[in-house]
C-alpha positions as a Markdown table, in Angstrom:
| # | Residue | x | y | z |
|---|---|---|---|---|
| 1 | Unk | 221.2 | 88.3 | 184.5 |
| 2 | Unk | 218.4 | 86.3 | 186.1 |
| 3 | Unk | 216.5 | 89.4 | 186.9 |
| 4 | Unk | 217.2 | 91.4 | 183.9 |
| 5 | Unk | 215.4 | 88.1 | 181.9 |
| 6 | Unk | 212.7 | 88.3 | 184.2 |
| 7 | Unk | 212.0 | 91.6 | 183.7 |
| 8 | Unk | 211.7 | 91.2 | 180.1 |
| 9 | Unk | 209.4 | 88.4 | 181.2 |
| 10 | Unk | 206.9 | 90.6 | 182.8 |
| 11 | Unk | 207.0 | 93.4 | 180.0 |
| 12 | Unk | 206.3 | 90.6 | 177.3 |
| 13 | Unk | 203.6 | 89.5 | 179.6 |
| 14 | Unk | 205.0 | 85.9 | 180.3 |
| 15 | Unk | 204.2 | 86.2 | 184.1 |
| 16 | Unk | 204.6 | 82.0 | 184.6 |
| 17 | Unk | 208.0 | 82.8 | 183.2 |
| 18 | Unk | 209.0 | 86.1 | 185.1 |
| 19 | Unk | 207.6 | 84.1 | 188.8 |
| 20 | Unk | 210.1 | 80.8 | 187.7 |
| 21 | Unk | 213.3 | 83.3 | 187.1 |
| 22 | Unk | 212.2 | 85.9 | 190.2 |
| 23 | Unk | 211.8 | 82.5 | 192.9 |
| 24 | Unk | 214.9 | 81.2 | 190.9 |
| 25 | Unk | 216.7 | 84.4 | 191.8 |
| 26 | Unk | 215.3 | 84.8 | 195.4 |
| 27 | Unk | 216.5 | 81.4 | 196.4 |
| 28 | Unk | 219.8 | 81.5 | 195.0 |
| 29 | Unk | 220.6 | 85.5 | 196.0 |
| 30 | Unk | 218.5 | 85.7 | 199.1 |
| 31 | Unk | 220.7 | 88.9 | 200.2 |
| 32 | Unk | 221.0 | 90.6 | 197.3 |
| 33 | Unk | 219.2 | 94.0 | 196.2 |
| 34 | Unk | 218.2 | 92.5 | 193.2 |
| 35 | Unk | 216.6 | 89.6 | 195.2 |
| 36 | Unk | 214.5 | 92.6 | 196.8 |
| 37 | Unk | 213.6 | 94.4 | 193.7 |
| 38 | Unk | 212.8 | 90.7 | 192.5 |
| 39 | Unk | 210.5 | 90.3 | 195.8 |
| 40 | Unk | 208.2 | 93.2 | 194.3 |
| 41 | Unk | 208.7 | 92.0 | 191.1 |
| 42 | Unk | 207.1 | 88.7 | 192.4 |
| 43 | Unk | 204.1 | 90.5 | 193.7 |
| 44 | Unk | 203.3 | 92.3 | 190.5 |
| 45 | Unk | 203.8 | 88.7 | 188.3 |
| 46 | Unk | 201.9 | 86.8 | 190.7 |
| 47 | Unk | 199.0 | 89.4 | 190.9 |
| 48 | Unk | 198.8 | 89.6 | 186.7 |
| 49 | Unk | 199.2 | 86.1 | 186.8 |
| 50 | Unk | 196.0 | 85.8 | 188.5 |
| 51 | Unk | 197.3 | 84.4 | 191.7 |
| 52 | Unk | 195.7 | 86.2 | 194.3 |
| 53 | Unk | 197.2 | 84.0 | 197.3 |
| 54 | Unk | 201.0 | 83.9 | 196.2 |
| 55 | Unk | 200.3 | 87.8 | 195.5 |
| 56 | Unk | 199.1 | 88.0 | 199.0 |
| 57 | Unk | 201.3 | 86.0 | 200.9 |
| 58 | Unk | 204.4 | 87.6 | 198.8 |
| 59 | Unk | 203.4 | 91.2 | 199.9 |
| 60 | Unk | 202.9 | 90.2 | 203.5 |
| 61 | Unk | 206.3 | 88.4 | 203.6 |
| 62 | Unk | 207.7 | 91.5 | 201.6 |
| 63 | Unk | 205.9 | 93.9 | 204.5 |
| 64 | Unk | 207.4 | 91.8 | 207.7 |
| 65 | Unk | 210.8 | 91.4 | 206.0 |
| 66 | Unk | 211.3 | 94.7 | 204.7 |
| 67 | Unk | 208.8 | 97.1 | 206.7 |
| 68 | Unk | 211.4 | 100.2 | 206.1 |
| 69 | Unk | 212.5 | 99.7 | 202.4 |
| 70 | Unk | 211.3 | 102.5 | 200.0 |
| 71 | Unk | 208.9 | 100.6 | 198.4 |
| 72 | Unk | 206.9 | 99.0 | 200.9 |
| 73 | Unk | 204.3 | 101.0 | 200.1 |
| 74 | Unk | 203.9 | 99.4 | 196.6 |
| 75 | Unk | 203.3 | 95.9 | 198.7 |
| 76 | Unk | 201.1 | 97.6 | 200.5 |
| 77 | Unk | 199.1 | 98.5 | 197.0 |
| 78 | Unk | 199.2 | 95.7 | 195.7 |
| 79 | Unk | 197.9 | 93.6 | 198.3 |
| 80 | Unk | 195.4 | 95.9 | 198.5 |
| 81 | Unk | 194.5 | 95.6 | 194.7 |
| 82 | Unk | 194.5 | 91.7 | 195.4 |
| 83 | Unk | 191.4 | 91.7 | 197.2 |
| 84 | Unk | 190.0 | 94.7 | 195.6 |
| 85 | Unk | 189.1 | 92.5 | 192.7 |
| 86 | Unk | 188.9 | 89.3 | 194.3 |
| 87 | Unk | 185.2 | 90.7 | 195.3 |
| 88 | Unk | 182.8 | 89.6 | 192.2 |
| 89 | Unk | 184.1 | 87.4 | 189.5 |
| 90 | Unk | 183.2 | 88.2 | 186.0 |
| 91 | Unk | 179.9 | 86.4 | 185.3 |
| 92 | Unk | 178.3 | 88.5 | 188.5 |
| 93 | Unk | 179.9 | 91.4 | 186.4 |
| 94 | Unk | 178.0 | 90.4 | 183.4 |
| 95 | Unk | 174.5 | 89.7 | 184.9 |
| 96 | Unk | 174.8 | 92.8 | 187.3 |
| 97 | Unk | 174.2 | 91.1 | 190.3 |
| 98 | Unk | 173.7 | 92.6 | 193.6 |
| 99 | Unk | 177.2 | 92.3 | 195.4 |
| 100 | Unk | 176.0 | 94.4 | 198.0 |
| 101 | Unk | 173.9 | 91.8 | 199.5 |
| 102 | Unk | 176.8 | 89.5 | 199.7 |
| 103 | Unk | 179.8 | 89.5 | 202.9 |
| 104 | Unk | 182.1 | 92.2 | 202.3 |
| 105 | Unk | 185.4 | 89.8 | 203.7 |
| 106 | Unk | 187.7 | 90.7 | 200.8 |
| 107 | Unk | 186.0 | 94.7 | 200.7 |
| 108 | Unk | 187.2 | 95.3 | 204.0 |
| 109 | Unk | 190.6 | 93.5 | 204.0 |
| 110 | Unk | 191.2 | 95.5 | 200.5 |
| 111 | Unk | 190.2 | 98.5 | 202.7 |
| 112 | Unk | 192.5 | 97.9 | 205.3 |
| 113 | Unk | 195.5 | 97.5 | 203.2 |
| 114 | Unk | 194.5 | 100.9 | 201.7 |
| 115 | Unk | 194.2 | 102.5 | 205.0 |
| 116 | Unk | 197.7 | 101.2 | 206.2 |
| 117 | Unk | 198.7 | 102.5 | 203.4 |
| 118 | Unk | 197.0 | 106.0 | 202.7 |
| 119 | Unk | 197.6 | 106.7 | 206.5 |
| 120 | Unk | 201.7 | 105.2 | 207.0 |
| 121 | Unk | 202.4 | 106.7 | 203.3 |
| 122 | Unk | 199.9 | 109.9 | 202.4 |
| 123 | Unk | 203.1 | 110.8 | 199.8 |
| 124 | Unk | 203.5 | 108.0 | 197.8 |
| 125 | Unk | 202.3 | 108.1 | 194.6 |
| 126 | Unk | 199.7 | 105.0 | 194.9 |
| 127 | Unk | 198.4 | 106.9 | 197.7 |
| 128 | Unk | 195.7 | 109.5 | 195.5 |
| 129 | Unk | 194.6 | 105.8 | 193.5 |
| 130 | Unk | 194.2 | 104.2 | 196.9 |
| 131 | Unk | 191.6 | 107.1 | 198.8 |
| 132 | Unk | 189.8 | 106.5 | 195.7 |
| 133 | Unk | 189.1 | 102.5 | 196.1 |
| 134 | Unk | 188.7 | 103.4 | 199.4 |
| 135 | Unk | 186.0 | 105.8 | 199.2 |
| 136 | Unk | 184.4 | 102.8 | 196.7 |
| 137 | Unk | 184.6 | 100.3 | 199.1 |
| 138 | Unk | 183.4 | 102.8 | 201.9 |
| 139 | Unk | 180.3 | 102.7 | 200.1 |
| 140 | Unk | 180.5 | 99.2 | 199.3 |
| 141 | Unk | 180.1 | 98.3 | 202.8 |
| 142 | Unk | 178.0 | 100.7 | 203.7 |
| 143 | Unk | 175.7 | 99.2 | 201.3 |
| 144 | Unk | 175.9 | 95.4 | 202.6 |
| 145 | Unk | 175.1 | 97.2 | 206.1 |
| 146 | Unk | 171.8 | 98.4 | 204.7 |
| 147 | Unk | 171.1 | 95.1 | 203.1 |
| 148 | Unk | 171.2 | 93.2 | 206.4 |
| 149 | Unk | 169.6 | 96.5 | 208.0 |
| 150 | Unk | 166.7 | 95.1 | 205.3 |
| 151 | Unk | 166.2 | 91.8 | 205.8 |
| 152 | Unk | 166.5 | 92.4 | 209.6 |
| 153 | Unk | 163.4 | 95.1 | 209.1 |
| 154 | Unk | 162.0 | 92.6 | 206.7 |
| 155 | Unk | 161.8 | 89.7 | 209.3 |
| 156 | Unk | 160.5 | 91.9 | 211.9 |
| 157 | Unk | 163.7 | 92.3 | 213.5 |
| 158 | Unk | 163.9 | 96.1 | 214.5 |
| 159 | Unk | 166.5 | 96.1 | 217.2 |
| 160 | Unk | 169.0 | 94.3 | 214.9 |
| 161 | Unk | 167.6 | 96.8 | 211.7 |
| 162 | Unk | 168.1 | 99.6 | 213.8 |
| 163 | Unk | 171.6 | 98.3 | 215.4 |
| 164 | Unk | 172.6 | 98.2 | 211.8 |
| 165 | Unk | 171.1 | 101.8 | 210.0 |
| 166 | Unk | 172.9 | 103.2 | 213.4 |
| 167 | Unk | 176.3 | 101.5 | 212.4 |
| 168 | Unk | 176.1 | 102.8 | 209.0 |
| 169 | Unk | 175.5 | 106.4 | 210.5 |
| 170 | Unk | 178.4 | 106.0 | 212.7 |
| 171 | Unk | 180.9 | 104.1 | 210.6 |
| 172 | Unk | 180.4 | 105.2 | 206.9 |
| 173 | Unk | 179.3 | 109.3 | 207.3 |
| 174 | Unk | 179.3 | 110.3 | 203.8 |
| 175 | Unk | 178.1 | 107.6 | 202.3 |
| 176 | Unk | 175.5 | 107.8 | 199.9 |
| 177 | Unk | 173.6 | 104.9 | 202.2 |
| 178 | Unk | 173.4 | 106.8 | 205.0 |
| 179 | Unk | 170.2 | 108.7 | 203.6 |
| 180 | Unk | 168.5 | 104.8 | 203.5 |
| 181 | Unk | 169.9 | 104.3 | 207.1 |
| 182 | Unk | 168.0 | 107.2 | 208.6 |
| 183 | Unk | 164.8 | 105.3 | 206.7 |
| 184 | Unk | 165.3 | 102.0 | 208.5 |
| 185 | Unk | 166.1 | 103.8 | 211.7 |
| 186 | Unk | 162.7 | 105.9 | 211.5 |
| 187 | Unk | 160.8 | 102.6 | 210.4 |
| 188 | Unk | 162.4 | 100.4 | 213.3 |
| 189 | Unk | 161.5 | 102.8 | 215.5 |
């Protein structure tokens, strides 16, 4: 009962509601298979409830708990999806502000999460959504790498410019920075 009147929670869009009745439910049926369905539940309502730290730590607890249940590749999704748009916040968004010249922390922890999960579960069916963000952030970090590879040429730096345009050829072929990398390289030099 508890998890059928958190389920309605989430499809009316109460997610406060659905994450009171789903920890209700986990602490009083720790066993159950509700109580698992209810864990991934508890991902999904913290992560629309815009709490990207509960969504996280949920998943990972989800993940070491349950590492062969069916559906550990939708943890793995969603944690992925946590940092995925943890990256710029809204008013960056609206002023079109240069992300790529700022750390990539949550980029490459969103990529990992896809990886683990593209590479551990190529069938599931969040795996085709997940190369996709992948190839995004690919870029995206391909692009901070050419912004340091810039201030590094910038400042006179050439051995750390060209450390960096090398990187970029190495780690991200196929990027659409790795045109600009051959640049810094040839200018370094």
């Amino acid at each position: 009962k508890i998890h059928e009147l958190a389920t309605r929670d989430i499809e009316r869009g109460n997610f406060s509601g659905a994450i009171q009745k789903l920890e209700l439910l986990e602490a009083r049926f720790p066993f159950s298979e509700q109580a698992k369905q209810g864990q991934l539940d508890l991902i999904y309502a913290y992560y629309k409830n815009r709490s990207a730290e509960a969504a996280i730590d949920q998943a990972d607890q989800f993940i070491r708990e349950n590492p062969t249940h069916p559906r550990v590749d939708y943890a793995y999704y969603v944690r992925g999806l946590v940092y995925f748009e943890s990256g710029a916040n809204w008013l960056e968004r609206k002023f079109k502000a240069d992300i790529a010249k700022r750390p990539p922390h949550e980029a490459s922890k969103s990529f990992q999460a896809f990886q683990v999960l593209v590479q551990q579960y190529p069938k599931s069916p969040y795996a085709a959504d997940a190369r996709q963000r992948m190839i995004f952030l690919r870029n995206r970090l391909a692009d901070y790498e050419i912004a340091v590879a810039r201030f590094y040429l910038k400042r006179g730096a050439y051995v750390g410019a060209a450390n960096r345009a090398k990187g970029v050829i190495t780690g991200y072929d196929g990027a659409p920075a790795v045109d600009d990398a051959l640049k810094i390289l040839a200018a370094a030099y």
